[in-house]
N, C-alpha and C positions, 0 to 999 in steps of 0.2 A: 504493500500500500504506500501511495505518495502524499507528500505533503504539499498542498498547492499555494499560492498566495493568489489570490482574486485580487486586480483593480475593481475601486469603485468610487464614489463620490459620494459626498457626505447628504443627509436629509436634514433639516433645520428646525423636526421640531420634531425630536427624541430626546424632550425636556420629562425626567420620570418626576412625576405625581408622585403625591402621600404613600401608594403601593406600588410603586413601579409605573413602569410602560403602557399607559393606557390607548388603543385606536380600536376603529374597525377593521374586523379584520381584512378588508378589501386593501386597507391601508397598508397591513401588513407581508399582505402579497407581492406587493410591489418588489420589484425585482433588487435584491438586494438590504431590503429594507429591516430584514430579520437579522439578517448577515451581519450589518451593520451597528446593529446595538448590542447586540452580542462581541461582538468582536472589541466594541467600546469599555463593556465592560471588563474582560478579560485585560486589554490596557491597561487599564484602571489601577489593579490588582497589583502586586508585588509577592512573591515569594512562593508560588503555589506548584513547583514542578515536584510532579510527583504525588504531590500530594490528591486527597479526594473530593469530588465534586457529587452533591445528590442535587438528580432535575425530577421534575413530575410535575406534574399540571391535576386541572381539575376534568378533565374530558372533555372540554369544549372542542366545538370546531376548530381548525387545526394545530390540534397540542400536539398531533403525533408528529405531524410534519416536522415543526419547529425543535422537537425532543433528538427528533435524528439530525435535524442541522446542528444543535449544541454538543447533541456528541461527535460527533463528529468534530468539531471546531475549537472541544475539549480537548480531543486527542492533539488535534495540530496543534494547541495552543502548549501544548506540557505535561498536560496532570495526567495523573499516574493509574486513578479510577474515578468510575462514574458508578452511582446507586442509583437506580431507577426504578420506578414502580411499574409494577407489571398491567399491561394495558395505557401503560402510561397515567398512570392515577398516580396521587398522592394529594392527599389535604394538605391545607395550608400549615396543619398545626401538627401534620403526621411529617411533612418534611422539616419539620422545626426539631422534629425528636430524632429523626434520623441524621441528622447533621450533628446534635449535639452526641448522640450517644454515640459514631464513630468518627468523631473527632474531626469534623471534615471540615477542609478548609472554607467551604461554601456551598450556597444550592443557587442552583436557578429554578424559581417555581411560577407555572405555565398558566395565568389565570388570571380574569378581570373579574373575581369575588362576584359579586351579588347582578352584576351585568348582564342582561341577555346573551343570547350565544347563537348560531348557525352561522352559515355563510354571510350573512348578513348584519351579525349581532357582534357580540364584540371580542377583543383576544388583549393578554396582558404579559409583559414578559416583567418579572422581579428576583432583584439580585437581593438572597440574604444573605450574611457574613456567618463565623465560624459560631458565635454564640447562636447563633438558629434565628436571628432576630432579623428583622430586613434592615438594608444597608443604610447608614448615618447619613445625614446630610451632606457631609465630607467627601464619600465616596457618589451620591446620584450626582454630584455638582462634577464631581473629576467625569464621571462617564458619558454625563452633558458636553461639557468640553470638549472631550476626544471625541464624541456625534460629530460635530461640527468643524471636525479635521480630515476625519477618517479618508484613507485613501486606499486600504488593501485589506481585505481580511485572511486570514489561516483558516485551512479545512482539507480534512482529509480524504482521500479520495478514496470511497472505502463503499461498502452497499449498504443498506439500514441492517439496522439488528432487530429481532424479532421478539418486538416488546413482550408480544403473548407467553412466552415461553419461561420458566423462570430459570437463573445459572448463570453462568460464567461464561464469558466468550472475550477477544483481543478486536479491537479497533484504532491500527497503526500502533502497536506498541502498550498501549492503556487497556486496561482490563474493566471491560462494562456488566456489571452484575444484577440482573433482574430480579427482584424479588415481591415478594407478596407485598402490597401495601398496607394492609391492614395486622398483622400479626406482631411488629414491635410496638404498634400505638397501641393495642388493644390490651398485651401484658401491661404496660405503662400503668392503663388506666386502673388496672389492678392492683396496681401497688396501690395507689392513693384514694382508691374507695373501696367501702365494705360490700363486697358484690353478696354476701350470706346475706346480709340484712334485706341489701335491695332484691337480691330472690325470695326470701322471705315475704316480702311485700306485696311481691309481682304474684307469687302464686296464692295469696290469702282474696285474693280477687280484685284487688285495685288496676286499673284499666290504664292504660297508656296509648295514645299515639304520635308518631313521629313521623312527620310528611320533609321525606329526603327532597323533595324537588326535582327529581331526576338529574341529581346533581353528586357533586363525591363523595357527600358523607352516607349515601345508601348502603357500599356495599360495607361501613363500618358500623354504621348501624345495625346494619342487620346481625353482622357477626357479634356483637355485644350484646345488642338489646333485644334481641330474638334466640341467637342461640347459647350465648355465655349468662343469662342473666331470666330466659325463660319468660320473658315476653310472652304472651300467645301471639300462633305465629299472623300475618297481616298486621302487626301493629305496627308496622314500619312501610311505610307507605311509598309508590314513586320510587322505589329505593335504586334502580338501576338508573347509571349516568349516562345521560343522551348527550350528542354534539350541540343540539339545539337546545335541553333540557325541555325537552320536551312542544316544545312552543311557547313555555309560561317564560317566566321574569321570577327567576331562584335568589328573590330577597325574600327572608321572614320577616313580612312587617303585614300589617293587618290589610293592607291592598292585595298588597300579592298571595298574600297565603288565608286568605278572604274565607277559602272553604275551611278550612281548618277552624277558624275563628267561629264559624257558624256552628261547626260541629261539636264546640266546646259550649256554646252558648245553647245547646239544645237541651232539651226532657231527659233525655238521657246520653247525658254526655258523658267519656270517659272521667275519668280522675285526672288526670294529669296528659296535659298537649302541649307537642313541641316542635318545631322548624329551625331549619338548618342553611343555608345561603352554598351561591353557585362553590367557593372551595371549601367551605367545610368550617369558617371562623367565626361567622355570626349565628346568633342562638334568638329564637323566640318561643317564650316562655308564656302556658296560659294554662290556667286550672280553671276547673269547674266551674264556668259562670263570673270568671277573674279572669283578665289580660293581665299579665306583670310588666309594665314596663321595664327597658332594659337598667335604666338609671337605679330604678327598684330591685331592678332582678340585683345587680351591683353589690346593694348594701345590703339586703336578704342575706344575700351566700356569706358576706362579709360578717354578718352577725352569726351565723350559724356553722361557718365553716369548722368548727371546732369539733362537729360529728362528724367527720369525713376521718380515716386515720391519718392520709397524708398532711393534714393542718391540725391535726390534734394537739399538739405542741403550740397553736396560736399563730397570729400575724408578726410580721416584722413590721408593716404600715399596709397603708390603701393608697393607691392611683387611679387617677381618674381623668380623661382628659376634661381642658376647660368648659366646653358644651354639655357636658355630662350635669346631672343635678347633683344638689348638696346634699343629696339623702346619704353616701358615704361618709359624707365628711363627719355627719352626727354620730356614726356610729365607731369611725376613728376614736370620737373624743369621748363617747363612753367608753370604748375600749384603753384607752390612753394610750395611742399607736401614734403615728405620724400620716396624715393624709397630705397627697404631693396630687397638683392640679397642673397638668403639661398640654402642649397641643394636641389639636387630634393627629392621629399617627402613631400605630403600635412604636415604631422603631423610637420615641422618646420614651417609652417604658423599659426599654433593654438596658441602658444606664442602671436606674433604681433595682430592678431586679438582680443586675448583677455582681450590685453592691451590698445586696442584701438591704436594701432599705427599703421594699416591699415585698408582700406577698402578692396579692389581689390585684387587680388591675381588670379595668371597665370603660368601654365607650358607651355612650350615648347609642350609636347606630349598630346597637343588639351586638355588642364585641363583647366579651368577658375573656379572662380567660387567668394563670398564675404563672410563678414560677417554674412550673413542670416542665413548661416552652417558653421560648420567644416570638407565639402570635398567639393575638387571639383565638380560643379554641369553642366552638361552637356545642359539639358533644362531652365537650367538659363540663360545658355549662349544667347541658341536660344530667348528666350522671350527679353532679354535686347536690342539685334537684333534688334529685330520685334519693339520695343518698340522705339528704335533712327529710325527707318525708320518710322513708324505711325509717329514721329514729324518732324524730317525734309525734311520728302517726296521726298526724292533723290536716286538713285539707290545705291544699294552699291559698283557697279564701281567706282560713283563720290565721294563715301564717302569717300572708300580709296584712291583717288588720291589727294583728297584735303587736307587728313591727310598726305599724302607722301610729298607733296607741301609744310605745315606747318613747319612739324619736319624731313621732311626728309625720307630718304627711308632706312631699313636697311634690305639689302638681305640676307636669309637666308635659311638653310638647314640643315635637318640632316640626314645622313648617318648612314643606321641600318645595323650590319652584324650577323643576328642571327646564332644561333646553330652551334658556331663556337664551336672548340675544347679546355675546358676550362683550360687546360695546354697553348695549345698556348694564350687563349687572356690571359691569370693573365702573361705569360711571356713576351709579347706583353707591356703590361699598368708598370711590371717592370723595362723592358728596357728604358720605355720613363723615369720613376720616376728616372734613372740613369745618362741620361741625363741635365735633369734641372741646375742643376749648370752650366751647359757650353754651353746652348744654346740661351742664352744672345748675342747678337748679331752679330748674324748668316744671311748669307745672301742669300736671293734664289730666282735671278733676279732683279726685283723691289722692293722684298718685305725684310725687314729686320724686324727679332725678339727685340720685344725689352722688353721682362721679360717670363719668364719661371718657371710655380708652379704647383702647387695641392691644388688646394682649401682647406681652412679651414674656417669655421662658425665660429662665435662668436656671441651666441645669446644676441642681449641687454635687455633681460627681464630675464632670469634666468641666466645667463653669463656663460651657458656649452658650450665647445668647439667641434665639430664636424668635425674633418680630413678627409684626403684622398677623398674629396667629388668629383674630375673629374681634370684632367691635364690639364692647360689653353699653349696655345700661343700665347702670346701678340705681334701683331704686331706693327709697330713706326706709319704707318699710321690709327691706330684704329680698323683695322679687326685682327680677333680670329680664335683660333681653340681650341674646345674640345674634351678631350679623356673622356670616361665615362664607367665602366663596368653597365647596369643595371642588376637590382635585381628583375625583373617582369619576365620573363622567368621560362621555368619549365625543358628544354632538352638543353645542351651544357651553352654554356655563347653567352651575345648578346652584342658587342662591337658598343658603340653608337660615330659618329663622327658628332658634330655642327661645321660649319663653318658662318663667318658670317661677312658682307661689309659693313659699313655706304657709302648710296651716298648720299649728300644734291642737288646735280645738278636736275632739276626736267625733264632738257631736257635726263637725264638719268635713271628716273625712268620705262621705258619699255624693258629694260633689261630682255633676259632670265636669269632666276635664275641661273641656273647650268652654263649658261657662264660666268655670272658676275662674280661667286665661284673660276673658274677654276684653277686659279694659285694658289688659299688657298686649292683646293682639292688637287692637285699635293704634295703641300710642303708640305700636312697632310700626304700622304704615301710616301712621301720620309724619312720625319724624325722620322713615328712610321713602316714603315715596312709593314703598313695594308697587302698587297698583298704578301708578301715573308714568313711572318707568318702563315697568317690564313688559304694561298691556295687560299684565294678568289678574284676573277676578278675583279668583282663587286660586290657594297652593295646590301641586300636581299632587300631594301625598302629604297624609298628617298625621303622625304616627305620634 
């Protein structure tokens, strides 16, 4: 086998997003255009010959393609093995464990998370580093850079390898080993929860379902929550990974995962329902006749992680990114932990955890996940669940009213305005950043401003600063508003608005969401324009 050098020329706008490489895939067909950020990344890097790279993706439309260009492009590039999941699978938080537990110097994992998918939907390429976490700011800026030089890539001239198969085989010198994807996550998840209890559970007649989405976490579901843990079987729904996942949109949020939500809200609804997102890192959580928000779900697990045996020993602290609610932070400070508030983007939780300055860590947009990786892990979410209800056998109605009872209720929401027109939101998120100096206490109705900014991070473990993370409005009585452009999108800009009410009254905890909000929704388009800007009525999704 030879080692080739391809010319080619550079594309201008392989700028990675909060997860990496976000397009369509039609984008990334383009001749050379995979080749090329691949190859950027490899640049990038230092010191990797020989050493081990884990790739897998989540099944989307074309992950296989892309998994035999990087191996390939592996081998010419140096390194010594590639882990790969068989069929080309791997979850986002199943390649996070397979990186750390053989020491590899890095992964590349194939997936735009919660994105549609077919020939027409979307594809994602992300570099994570050796802690299993995805790559620092430091290193997507170097691989930006080299995008926008690149002139040849390495690749070797080799035939695919036969993902289906599991084993050992040589490609130019490098050794590419296929293995089952599901079988080191799955021990994992054994160490750190009581699978006795949660079978106990399972078979005393409590009902469970988990709608995979036709997406990656099926066939891990299935082998855990069906056959390691005695689910009865169908309780794992969708469970096999389509290219297109099926024709739906594999975000768990109550639009897209709509049926589920009905199925819980019915006469006879399981006990316990759950969803899972296109690679496997977002979780939605819903019992009986109760949606849990993610912010909720957050500080729930955070209060009870203590029955799980992998956290039986306690927290080290709580993370949380800034959009996320303050319902962790209360339970921080009854626990007397440390709560750290960072931007959104797993890869600023990988510091804290690997300084041992947290355990827990939660996004707002149905992320949870701990220490055990570095990403969010979606079926962690679920099992930690399952694992606080096998011990204290109460509904997760009661769970969360007695955590609302405890700490308090903090109502929340976020308002999505996708595929809006990306002149108007960057002029939109302008206008407000023009604002801030003078909107210090402003008043509209009951509510009075009482500080107006733009986030900025300061991480305590390496001490980089991170600006412009999301436009806060702080209100005198405690409730917020966030402006947020996200970076997960692949068409227009998606203008994200959390709003958010502490109420400790518990005879106020049964509040509709959206009425509790109402005057924080009002004052959010009154003073960024939402509607006069974008054209839009209403948000595309309100979860």
């Amino acid at each position: 086998m030879t080692i080739k050098t391809v010319q080619t020329t550079p594309f201008s706008d392989q700028k990675p997003g909060t997860s990496g490489l976000r397009k369509k895939v039609t984008v990334f067909q383009q001749k050379n255009y995979a080749e090329n950020f691949l190859q950027s990344i490899f640049d990038s890097l230092e010191g990797f010959a020989g050493e081990t790279l884990v790739i897998g993706g989540d099944g989307r439309f074309y992950n296989r393609e892309v998994i035999q260009l990087a191996i390939r492009m592996a081998a010419a590039n140096g390194f010594g093995r590639v882990l790969v999941g068989r069929g080309g699978i791997l979850s986002t938080p199943a390649a996070s464990h397979l990186i750390r537990k053989n020491k590899a110097f890095g992964g590349i994992v194939l997936s735009a998370s919660h994105n549609p998918g077919g020939p027409d939907g979307d594809f994602g390429i992300k570099y994570n580093i050796g802690n299993g976490g995805p790559a620092p700011e430091k290193i997507t800026e170097a691989i930006f850079a080299r995008s926008r030089t690149i002139d040849s890539y390495r690749i070797a001239d080799a035939p695919d390898v036969n993902l289906d198969a599991e084993g050992s085989r040589e490609v130019a010198g490098m050794t590419v080993t296929v293995i089952d994807p599901v079988a080191d996550y799955a021990e994992l998840m054994e160490e750190l929860f009581d699978f006795d209890a949660i079978r106990a559970l399972l078979s005393g007649g409590f009902r469970i379902v988990f709608d995979a989405m036709s997406a990656v976490t099926g066939p891990y579901a299935k082998e855990i929550l069906e056959n390691r843990l005695g689910a009865a079987k169908g309780s794992v729904l969708n469970f096999m990974p389509l290219p297109d996942f099926g024709g739906h949109h594999p975000d768990p949020n109550l639009v897209h995962a709509h049926a589920l939500y009905e199925t819980m809200m019915g006469d006879d609804a399981p006990d316990f329902g759950a969803a899972s997102d296109g690679d496997g890192d977002r979780n939605l959580i819903i019992g009986k006749g109760i949606f849990v928000t993610p912010s909720d779900s957050l500080a729930m697990l955070a209060a009870n992680a203590h029955l799980a045996p992998g956290y039986s020993k306690g927290l080290a602290g709580i993370a949380r990114s800034m959009p996320t609610s303050g319902a962790a932070d209360r339970v921080a400070e009854k626990m007397g932990i440390a709560i750290y508030e960072t931007p959104t983007g797993w890869k600023f939780f990988g510091n804290l955890l690997d300084a041992g300055l947290a355990t827990i860590c939660g996004e707002e947009s149905a992320g949870t996940g701990s220490s055990h990786v570095r990403e969010k892990d979606g079926l962690w979410a679920v099992l930690l669940w399952l694992n606080i209800l096998a011990m204290r056998r109460e509904s997760v109605k009661d769970i969360a009213r007695q955590h609302w009872a405890t700490y308090g209720r903090n109502y929340y929401s976020r308002h999505d305005y996708e595929e809006v027109d990306t002149t108007a939101a960057n002029d939109l998120v302008a206008a407000l950043r023009g604002q801030l100096s003078t909107l210090a206490g402003t008043v509209f109705g009951a509510l009075r401003i009482r500080a107006a900014d733009d986030f900025a991070y300061h991480d305590p473990v390496d001490r980089s600063v991170s600006e412009h993370q999301g436009i806060r409005l702080l209100f005198e009585d405690g409730s917020r508003v966030v402006f947020r452009l996200s970076g997960t999108g692949t068409t227009g800009a998606t203008l994200r608005v959390y709003i958010e009410r502490f109420e400790p009254d518990p005879a106020r905890h049964d509040l509709d969401t959206q009425e509790a909000l109402a005057d924080l929704i009002a004052v959010a388009d009154d003073v960024a324009g939402i509607r006069r800007r974008t054209g839009r009525d209403a948000p595309s999704v309100i979860t």
